[in-house]
N, C-alpha and C positions, 0 to 999 in steps of 0.2 A: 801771788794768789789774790784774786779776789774778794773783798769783806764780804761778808755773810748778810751785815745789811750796811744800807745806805741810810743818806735822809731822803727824806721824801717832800714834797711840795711843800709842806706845812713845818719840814724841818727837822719831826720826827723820824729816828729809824723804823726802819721796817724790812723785809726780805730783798737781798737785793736784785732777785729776780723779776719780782713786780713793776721796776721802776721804770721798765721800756718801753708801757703804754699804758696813757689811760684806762684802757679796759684792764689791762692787769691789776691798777691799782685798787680799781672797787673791786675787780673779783677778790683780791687778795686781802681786802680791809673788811669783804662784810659777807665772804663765803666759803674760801679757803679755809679747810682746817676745821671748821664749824659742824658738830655732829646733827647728823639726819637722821630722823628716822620715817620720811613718807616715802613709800615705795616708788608713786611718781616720776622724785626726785632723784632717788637712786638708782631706778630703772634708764632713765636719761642720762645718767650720769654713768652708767656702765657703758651705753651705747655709745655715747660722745669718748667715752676714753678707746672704745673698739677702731671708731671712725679717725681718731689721732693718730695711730701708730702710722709709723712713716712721715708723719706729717708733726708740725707744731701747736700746742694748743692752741696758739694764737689765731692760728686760721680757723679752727674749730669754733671757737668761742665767739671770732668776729662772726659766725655763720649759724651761734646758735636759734637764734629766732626761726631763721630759715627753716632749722631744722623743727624745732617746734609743730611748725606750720604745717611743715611734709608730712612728720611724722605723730599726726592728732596728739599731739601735746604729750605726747610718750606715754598717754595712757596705757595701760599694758594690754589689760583686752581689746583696746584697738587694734593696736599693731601686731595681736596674734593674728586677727582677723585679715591682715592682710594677705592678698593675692599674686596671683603673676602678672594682672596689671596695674597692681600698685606698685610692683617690682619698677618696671616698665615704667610707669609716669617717675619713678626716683629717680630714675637713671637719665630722664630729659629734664630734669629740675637741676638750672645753674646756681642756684642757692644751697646747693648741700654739696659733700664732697660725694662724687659720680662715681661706687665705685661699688660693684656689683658683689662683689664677692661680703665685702663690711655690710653691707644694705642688706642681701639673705642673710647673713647674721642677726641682724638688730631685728627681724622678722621670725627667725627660727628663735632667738632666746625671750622673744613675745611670748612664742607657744608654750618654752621650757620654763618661764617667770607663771605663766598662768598652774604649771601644775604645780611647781613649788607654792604657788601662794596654797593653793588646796591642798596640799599636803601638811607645812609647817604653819599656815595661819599668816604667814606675810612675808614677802623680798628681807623687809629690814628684819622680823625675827632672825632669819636664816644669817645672815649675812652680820651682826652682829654679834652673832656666837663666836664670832674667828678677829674681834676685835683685840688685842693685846692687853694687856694690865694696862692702865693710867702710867704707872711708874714706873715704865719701860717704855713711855713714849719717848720722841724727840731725842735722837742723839743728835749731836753736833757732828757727826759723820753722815756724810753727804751717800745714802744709797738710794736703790730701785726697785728694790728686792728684797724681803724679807722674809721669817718660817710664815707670818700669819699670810702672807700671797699669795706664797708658793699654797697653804693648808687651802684657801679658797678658791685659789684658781681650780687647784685641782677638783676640791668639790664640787664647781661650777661644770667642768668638764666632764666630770662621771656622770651628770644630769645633762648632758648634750647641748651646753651650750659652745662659743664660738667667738672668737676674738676676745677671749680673755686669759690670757695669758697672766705668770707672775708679775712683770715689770710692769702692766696693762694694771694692774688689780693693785700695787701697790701703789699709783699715780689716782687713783679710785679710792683709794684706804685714807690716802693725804688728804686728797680734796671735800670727803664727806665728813672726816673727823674722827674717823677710828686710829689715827694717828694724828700727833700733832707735828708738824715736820717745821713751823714757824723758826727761824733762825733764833739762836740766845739773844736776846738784847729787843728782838722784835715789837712793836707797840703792840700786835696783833696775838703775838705769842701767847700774852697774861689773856686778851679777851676769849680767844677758843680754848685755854686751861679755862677758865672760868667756866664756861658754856658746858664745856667735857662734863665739870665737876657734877653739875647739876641735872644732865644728864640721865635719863634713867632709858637703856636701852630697853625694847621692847621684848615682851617673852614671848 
């Protein structure tokens, strides 16, 4: 079985998943794991993990600017605004992944982000509520799925949104920081605990 981490360029361990490319290694030293609370950010960030399934983030991630671009910086009231010929121009843009079915999602859960903000006061109040205890972050067991995923997917899903599944939302939970999934030993592990600590989710 493979070690949980590696060294890394500098010699330091770190996750050993990071270490098979560049872009993984800055995403994984200065964004992985790190909690958010701009909606922006986690709006995009739910989108890119929709556009993943089936695919590796790796592809996603090397395509995130693309995406940016396409998608007015994932402002949320942009991309509510979107039409059938922005559908349309997505679908002829080689810089994103072409896939019709993901792309009316990321446009439908535009609309369904704008009513939740009007309802609860913002994406991250909502979406923070179904963060786990601190002290039940990080097990040294490798899963994909968790109650807190399954609790948001599904609340995502009774508000109409789409490509958010459990496995979807817990790869989303890892990467904003409502888990800390950093490996024991991690260099990165102690700086997003730290971060966590300090933390003060939004109400």
């Amino acid at each position: 079985m493979m070690s949980e981490t590696q060294p890394g360029p500098d010699g330091q361990p770190r996750c050993a998943w990071c270490l098979s490319t560049p872009d993984y290694l800055h995403y994984h030293d200065t964004e992985w794991g790190f909690p958010v609370a701009d909606d922006t950010r986690l709006f995009e960030k739910l989108c890119l993990e929709g556009f993943q399934a089936g695919l590796s983030w790796r592809t996603v991630l090397a395509k995130r600017e693309n995406f940016r671009a396409a998608f007015a910086g994932f402002e949320i009231g942009e991309v509510a605004r979107f039409g059938a010929a922005d559908i349309e121009r997505l679908l002829r843009d080689p810089g994103i992944v072409r896939h019709r079915g993901k792309i009316t999602a990321a446009v439908n859960n535009a609309k369904r982000a704008t009513a939740l903000v009007a309802e609860e006061g913002s994406l991250a109040a909502f979406i923070w509520r179904f963060a786990p205890p601190v002290v039940a972050m990080a097990s040294r067991e490798q899963v994909s799925i968790s109650p807190a995923s399954i609790a948001l997917s599904n609340a995502l899903k009774k508000r109409g949104w789409a490509f958010v599944g459990p496995t979807t939302i817990y790869a989303f939970m890892q990467a904003m920081g409502l888990v800390n999934d950093h490996a024991q030993g991690c260099i990165t592990r102690a700086a997003a605990a730290r971060a966590r600590a300090v933390f003060r989710p939004p109400q």
